[in-house]
C-alpha positions as CSV (number, residue, x, y, z in Angstrom):
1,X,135.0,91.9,100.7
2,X,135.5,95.3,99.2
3,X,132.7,97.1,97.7
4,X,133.3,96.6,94.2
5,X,130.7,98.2,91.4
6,X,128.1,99.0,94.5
7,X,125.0,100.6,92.9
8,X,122.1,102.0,95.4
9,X,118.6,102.6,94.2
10,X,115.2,103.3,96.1
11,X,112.4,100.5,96.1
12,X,109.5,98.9,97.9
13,X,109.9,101.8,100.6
14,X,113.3,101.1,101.1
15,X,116.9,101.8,100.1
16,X,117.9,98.8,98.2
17,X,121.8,98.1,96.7
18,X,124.2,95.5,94.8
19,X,127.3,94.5,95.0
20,X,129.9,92.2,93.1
21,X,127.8,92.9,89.5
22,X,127.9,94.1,86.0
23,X,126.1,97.5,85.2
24,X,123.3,95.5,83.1
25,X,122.9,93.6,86.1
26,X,122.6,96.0,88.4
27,X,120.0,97.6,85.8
28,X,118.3,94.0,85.6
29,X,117.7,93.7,89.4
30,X,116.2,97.8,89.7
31,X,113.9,96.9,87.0
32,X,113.0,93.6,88.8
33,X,112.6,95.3,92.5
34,X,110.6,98.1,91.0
35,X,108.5,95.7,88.9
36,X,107.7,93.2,92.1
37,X,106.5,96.6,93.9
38,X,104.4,97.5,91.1
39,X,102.6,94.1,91.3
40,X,102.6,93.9,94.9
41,X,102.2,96.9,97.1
42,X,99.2,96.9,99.3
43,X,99.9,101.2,99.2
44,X,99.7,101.6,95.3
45,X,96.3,102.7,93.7
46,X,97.0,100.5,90.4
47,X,98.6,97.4,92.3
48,X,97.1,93.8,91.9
49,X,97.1,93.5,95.6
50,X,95.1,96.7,96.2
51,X,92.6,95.6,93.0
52,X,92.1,92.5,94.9
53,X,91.5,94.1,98.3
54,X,89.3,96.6,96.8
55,X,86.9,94.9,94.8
56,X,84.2,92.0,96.0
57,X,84.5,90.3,92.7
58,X,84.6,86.4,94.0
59,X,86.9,85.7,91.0
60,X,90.5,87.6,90.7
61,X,92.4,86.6,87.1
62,X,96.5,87.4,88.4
63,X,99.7,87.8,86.5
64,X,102.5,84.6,87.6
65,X,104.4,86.9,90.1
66,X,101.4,87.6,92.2
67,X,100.1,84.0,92.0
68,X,103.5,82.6,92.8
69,X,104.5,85.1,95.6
70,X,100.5,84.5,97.4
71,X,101.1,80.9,97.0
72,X,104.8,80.7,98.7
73,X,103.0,83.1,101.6
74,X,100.6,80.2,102.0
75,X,102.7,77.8,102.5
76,X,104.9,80.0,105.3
77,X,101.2,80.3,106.8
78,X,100.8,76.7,107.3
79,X,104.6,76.5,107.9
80,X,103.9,78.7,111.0
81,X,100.8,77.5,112.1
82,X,100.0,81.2,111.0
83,X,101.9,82.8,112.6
84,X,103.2,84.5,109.8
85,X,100.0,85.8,108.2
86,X,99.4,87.8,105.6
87,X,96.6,88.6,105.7
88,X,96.7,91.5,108.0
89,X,96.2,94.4,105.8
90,X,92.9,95.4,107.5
91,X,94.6,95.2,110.9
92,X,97.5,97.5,109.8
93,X,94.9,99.4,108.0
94,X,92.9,100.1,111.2
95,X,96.1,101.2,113.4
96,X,97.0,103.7,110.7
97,X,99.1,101.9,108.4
98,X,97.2,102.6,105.2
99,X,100.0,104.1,103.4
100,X,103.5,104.0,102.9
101,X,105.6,104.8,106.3
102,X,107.0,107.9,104.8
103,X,103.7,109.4,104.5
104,X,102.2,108.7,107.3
105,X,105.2,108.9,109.8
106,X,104.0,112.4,111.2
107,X,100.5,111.3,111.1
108,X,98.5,110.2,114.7
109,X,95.8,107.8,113.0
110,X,92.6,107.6,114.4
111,X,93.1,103.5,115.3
112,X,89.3,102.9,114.8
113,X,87.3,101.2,111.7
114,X,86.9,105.4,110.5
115,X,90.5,105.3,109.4
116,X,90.4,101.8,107.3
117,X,91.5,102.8,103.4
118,X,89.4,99.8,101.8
119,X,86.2,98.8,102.3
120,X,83.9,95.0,101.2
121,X,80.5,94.8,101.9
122,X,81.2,91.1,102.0
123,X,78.9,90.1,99.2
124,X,80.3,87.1,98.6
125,X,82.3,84.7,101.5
126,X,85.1,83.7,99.9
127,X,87.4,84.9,96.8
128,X,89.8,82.8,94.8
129,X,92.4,84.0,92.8
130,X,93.3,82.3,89.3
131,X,96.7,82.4,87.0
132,X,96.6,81.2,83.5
133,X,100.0,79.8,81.6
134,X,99.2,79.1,78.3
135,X,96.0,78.9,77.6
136,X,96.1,76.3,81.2
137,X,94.7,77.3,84.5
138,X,97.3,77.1,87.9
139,X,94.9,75.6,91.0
140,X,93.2,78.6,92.6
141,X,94.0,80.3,95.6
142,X,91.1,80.5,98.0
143,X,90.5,83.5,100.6
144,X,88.3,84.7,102.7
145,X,86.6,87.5,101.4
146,X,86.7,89.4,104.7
147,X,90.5,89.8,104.5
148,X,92.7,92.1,103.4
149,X,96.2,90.9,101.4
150,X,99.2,92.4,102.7
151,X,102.2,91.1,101.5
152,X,104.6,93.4,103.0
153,X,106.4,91.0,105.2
154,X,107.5,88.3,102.3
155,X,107.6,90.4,99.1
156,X,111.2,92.1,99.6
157,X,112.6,88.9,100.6
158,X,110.9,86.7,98.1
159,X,112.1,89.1,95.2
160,X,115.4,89.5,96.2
161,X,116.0,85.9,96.1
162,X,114.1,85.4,92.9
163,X,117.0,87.5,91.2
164,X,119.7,85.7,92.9
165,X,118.3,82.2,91.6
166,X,118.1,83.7,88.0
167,X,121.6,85.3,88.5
168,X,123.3,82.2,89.5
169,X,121.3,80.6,86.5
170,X,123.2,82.9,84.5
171,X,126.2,82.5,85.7
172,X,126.8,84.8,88.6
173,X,129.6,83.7,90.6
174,X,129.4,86.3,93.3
175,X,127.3,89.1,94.2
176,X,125.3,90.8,97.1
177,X,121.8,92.4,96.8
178,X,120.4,94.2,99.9
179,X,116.9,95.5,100.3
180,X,116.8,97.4,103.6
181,X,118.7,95.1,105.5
182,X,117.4,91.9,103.7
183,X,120.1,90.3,102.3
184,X,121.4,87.4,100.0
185,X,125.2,87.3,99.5
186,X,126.9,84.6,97.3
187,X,130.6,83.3,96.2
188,X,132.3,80.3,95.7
189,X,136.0,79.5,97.4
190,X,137.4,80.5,93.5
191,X,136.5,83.8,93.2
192,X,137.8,86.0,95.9
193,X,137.6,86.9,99.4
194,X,134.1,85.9,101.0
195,X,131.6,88.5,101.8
196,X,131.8,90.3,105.5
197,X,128.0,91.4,106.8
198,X,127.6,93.7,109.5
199,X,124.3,93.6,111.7
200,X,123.6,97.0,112.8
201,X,121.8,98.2,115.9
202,X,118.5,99.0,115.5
203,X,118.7,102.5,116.8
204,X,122.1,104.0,115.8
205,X,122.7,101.9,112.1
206,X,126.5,103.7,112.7
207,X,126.8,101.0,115.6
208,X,127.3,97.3,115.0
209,X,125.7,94.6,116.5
210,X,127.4,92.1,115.3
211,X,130.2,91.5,111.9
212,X,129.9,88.3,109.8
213,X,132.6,86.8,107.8
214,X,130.4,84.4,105.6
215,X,131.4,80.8,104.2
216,X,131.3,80.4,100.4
217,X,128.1,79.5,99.2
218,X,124.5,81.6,99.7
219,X,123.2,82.5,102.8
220,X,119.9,84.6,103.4
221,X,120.5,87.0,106.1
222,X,117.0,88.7,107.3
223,X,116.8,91.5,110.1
224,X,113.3,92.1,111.6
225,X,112.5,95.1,114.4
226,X,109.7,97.3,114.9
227,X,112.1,100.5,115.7
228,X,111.6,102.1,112.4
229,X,107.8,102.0,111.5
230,X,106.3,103.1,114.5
231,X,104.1,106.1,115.6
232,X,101.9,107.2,118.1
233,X,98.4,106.8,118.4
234,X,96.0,109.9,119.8
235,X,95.6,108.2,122.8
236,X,99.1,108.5,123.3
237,X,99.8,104.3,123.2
238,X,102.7,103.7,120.1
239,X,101.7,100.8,117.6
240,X,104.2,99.1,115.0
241,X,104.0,96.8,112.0
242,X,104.8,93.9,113.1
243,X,101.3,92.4,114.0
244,X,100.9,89.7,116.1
245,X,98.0,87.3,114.4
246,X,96.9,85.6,117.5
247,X,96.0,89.2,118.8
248,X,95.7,91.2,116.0
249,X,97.3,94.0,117.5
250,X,101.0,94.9,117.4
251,X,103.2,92.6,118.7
252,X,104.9,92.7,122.4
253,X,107.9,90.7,123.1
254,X,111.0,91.5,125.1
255,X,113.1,91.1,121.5
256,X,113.6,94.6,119.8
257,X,115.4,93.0,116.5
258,X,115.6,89.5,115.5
259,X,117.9,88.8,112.9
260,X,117.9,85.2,111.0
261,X,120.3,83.2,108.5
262,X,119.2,81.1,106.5
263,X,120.3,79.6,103.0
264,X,116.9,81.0,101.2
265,X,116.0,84.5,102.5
266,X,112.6,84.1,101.7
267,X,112.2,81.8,104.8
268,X,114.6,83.8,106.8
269,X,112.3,86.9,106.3
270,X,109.5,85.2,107.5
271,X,111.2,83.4,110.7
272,X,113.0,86.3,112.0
273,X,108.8,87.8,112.0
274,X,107.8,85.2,114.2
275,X,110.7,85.7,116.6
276,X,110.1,89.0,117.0
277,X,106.8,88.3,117.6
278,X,107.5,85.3,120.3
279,X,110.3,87.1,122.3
280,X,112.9,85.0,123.7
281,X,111.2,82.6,125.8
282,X,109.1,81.2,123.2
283,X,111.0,81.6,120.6
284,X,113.8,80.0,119.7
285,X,112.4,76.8,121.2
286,X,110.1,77.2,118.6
287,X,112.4,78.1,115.6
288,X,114.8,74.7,116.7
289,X,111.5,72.5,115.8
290,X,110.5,74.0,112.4
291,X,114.0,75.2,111.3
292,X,117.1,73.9,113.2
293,X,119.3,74.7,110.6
294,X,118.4,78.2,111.2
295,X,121.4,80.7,112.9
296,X,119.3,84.2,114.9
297,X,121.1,87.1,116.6
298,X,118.5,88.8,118.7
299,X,118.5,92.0,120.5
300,X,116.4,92.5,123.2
301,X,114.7,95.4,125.1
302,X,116.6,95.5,127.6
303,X,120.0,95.8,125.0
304,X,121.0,92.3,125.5
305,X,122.1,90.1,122.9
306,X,121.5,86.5,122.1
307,X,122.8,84.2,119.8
308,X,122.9,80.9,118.9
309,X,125.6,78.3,117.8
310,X,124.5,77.7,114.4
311,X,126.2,80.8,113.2
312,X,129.4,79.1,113.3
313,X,127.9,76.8,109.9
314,X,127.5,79.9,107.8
315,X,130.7,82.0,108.8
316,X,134.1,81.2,108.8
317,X,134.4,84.5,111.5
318,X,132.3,86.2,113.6
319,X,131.9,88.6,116.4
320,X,128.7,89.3,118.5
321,X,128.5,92.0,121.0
322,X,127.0,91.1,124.3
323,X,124.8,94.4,124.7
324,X,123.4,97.8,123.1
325,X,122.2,100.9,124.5
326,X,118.9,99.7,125.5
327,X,115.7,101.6,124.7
């Protein structure tokens, strides 16, 4: 589909764009972005996420958008047997991720407990997080006070496809929003030529992986890979953001980008995580159980590619290379 009205704009540490929209919606989705980055970055001083990871208050009173985004994380948690966790912001913390990528990229951390940005003496063991609505109280979140809330692997996705519900609601037909590679595109058979995606290599993004002619209807396209937030520790070792929670150290799997359609990107976001952090053995035998209707496009170390059939149910084309220049 031709890029009609595209309109780029910087947000959550990313470059973000849409496609297919008015100029008031375009304006209505930047204000949204910027607002869900506000509320949730772990790396701004006045966030709700850092009040709540600095403070040992037990009781945390937060606005609907933090309550709602904390309680869809729990329920990917549980969905995952935790594998997707989020709340791994002391981990990141202690291998040098304390601030935005862009500051720290030229940075060698010190990956010990001197370099963590927060600190809790613990006072109390547990926290729980409240959200009124009229006067009446939502059922609080619990956690434990130890931990530190990092929302950085479900907030993009979950805001981008808060704006696509309420656009549809009002009456979008078509559109595409893209935040860093995280992407929701939608059309029905009426109103034009569908939407063609290209996954890009995770290296060289002037190289495709793979070009996707999608069916009408809304499909949730996630891309996942720890090429681009990476650095080197002083010991000389390279750690990433994608943390494994069963180890609590970056994650190490032979799968260099995992890639994941779904028809909510929230949920893609989060599964195309876990395959990165399974690698291809584990994996995919893993997605099949929890979401078979899921389609993945994985690149591995070695600059193979694997894909599975269920691609076929959310394109009406496709084309998948067999390899990349490996790393």
């Amino acid at each position: 589909m031709p890029h009609k009205n595209m309109h780029t704009f910087r947000a959550m540490n990313t470059m973000c764009s849409t496609l297919g929209l008015s100029n008031a919606s375009h304006r209505e989705v930047e204000a949204w972005m910027a607002y869900v980055e506000q509320k949730a970055s772990r790396f701004l001083p006045n966030s709700e996420i850092t009040r709540i990871n600095q403070s040992d208050a037990p009781l945390h009173i937060v606005s609907a958008l933090i309550y709602h985004l904390m309680r869809e994380a729990e329920v990917y948690y549980r969905e995952t047997d935790g594998l997707f966790c989020h709340y791994l912001g002391k981990q990141l913390s202690s291998l040098g991720y304390a601030e935005s990528f862009e500051r720290m990229r030229d940075k060698f951390p010190a990956g010990n407990e001197n370099s963590l940005l927060y600190r809790s003496n613990q006072a109390a063991q547990h926290k729980q997080i409240y959200c009124f609505k009229n006067g009446k109280a939502y059922t609080p979140i619990t956690i434990d006070a130890g931990n530190w809330i990092d929302l950085g692997g479900i907030a993009k996705g979950w805001g981008v496809q808060k704006m696509v519900d309420w656009l549809q609601k009002e009456g979008r037909r078509e559109g595409l929003l893209n935040a860093g590679g995280d992407i929701v595109a939608w059309s029905d058979e009426a109103t034009g030529l569908p939407w063609q995606i290209q996954i890009l290599e995770p290296r060289d993004e002037k190289r495709e992986v793979a070009r996707l002619t999608l069916h009408a209807g809304t499909v949730g396209i996630a891309t996942s890979s720890w090429e681009k937030r990476r650095w080197r520790q002083p010991n000389g070792s390279v750690s990433h953001h994608i943390i494994d929670p069963r180890t609590q150290k970056s994650a190490s799997s032979d799968i260099w980008q995992a890639t994941v359609l779904l028809p909510d990107l929230t949920a893609a976001e989060v599964y195309a995580k876990c395959l990165l952090i399974l690698g291809t053995e584990q994996g995919p035998p893993w997605l099949r159980q929890r979401k078979p209707e899921a389609a993945y496009v994985l690149v591995k170390n070695d600059g193979s590619i694997e894909a599975n059939r269920n691609i076929e149910n959310y394109c009406v084309a496709y084309e998948v290379k067999q390899h990349v220049e490996c790393i």
